[in-house]
BAFI-3210 file (N, C-alpha, C; in Angstrom, 3 decimals, decimal comma, padded with zeros to 6 digits):
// residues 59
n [1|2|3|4|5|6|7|8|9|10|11|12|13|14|15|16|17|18|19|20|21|22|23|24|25|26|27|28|29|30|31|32|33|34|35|36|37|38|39|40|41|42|43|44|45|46|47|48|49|50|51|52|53|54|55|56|57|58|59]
n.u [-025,056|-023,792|-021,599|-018,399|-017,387|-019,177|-019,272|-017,506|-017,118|-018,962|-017,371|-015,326|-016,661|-017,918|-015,613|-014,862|-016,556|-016,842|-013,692|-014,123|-016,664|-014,997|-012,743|-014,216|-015,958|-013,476|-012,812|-013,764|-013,506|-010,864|-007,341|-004,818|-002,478|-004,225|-005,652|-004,505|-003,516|-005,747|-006,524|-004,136|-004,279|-006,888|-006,651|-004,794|-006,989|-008,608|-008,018|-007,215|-010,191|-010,688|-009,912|-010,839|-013,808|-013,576|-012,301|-011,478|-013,597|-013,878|-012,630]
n.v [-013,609|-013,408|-010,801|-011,343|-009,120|-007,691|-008,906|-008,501|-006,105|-007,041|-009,027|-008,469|-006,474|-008,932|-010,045|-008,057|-008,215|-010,375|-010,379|-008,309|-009,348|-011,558|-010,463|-009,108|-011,511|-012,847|-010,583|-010,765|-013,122|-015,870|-016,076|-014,433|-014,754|-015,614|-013,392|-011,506|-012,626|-012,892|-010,348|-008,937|-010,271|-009,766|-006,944|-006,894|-008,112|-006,459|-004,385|-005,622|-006,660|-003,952|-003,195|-004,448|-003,917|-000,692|-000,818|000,598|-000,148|000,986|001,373]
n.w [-018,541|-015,731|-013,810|-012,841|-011,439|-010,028|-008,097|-006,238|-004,484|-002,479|-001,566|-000,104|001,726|003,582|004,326|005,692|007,780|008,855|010,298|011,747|013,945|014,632|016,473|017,854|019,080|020,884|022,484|024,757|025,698|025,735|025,760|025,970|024,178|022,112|021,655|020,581|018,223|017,028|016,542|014,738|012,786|012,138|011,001|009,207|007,489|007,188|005,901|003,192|003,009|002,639|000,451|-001,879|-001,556|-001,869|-004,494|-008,050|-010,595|-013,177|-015,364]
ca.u [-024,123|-023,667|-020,133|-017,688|-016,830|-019,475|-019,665|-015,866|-017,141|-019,849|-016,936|-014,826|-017,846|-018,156|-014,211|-014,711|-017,750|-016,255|-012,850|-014,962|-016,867|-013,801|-012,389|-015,526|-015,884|-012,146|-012,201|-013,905|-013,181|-010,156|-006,008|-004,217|-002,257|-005,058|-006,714|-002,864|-003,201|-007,002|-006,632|-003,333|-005,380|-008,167|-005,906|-004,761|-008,360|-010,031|-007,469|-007,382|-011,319|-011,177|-009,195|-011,815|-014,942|-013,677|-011,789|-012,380|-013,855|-014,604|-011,523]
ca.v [-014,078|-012,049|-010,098|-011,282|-007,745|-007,088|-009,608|-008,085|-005,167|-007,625|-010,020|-007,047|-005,989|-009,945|-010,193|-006,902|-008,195|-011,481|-009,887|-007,121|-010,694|-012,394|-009,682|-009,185|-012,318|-012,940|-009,904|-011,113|-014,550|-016,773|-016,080|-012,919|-014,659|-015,688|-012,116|-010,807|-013,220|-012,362|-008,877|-008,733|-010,833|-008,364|-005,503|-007,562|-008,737|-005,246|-003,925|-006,593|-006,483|-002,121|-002,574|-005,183|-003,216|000,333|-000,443|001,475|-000,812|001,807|001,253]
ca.w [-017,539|-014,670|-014,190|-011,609|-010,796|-009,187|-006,377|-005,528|-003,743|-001,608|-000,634|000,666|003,009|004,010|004,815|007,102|008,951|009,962|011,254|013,169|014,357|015,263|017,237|019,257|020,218|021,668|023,187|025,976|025,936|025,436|026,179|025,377|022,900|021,099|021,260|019,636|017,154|015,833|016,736|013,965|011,359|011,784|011,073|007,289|006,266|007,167|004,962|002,088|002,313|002,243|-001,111|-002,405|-001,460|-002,750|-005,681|-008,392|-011,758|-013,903|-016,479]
c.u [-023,779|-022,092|-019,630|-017,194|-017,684|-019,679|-018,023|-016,415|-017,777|-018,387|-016,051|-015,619|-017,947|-016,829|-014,375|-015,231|-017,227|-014,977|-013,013|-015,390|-015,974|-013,617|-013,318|-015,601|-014,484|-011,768|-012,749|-013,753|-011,988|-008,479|-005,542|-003,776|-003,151|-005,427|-005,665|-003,269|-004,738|-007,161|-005,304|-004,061|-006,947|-007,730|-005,669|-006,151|-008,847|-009,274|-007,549|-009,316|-011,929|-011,414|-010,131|-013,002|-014,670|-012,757|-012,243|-012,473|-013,933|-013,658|-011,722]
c.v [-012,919|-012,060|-010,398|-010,394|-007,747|-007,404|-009,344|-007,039|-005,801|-008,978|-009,527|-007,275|-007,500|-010,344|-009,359|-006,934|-009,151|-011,089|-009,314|-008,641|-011,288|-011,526|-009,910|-010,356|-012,971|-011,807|-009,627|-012,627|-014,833|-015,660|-014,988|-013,595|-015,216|-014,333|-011,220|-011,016|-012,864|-011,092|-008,497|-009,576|-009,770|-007,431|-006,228|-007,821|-007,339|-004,356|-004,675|-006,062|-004,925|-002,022|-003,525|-004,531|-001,706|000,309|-000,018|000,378|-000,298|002,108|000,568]
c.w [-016,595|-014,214|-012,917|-011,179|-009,925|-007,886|-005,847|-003,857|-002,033|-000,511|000,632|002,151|003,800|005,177|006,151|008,280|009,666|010,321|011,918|013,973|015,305|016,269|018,519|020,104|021,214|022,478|024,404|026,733|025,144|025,880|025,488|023,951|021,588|020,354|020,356|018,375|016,082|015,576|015,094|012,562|011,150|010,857|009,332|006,731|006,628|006,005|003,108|001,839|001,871|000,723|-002,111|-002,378|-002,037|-004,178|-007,100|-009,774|-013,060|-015,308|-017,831]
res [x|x|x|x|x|x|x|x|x|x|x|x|x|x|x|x|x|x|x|x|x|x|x|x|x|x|x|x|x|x|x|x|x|x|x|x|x|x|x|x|x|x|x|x|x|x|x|x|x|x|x|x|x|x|x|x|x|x|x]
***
């Protein structure tokens, strides 16, 4: 059976790519307060997915 630890680190890196993603694309298209509002959700999932991709397992 394969170990749900290790797909932690991969969902991390997944979280980070689609808020980089998001960003990009609103930040040439669509309404300031949209670009506020994905730009401040970026800023929580790149963090949430940091602490998912380097945490340490090794306990």
């Amino acid at each position: 059976m394969v170990d749900k630890e290790q797909y932690t680190p991969f969902y991390g890196v997944v979280m980070i790519l689609a808020a980089l993603g998001a960003s990009l694309a609103v930040s040439y298209y669509g309404p300031t307060w949209l670009r506020v509002t994905v730009y401040l959700l970026t800023v929580a999932v790149v963090m949430v997915g940091g602490v998912m991709t380097f945490r340490d397992y090794s306990r």
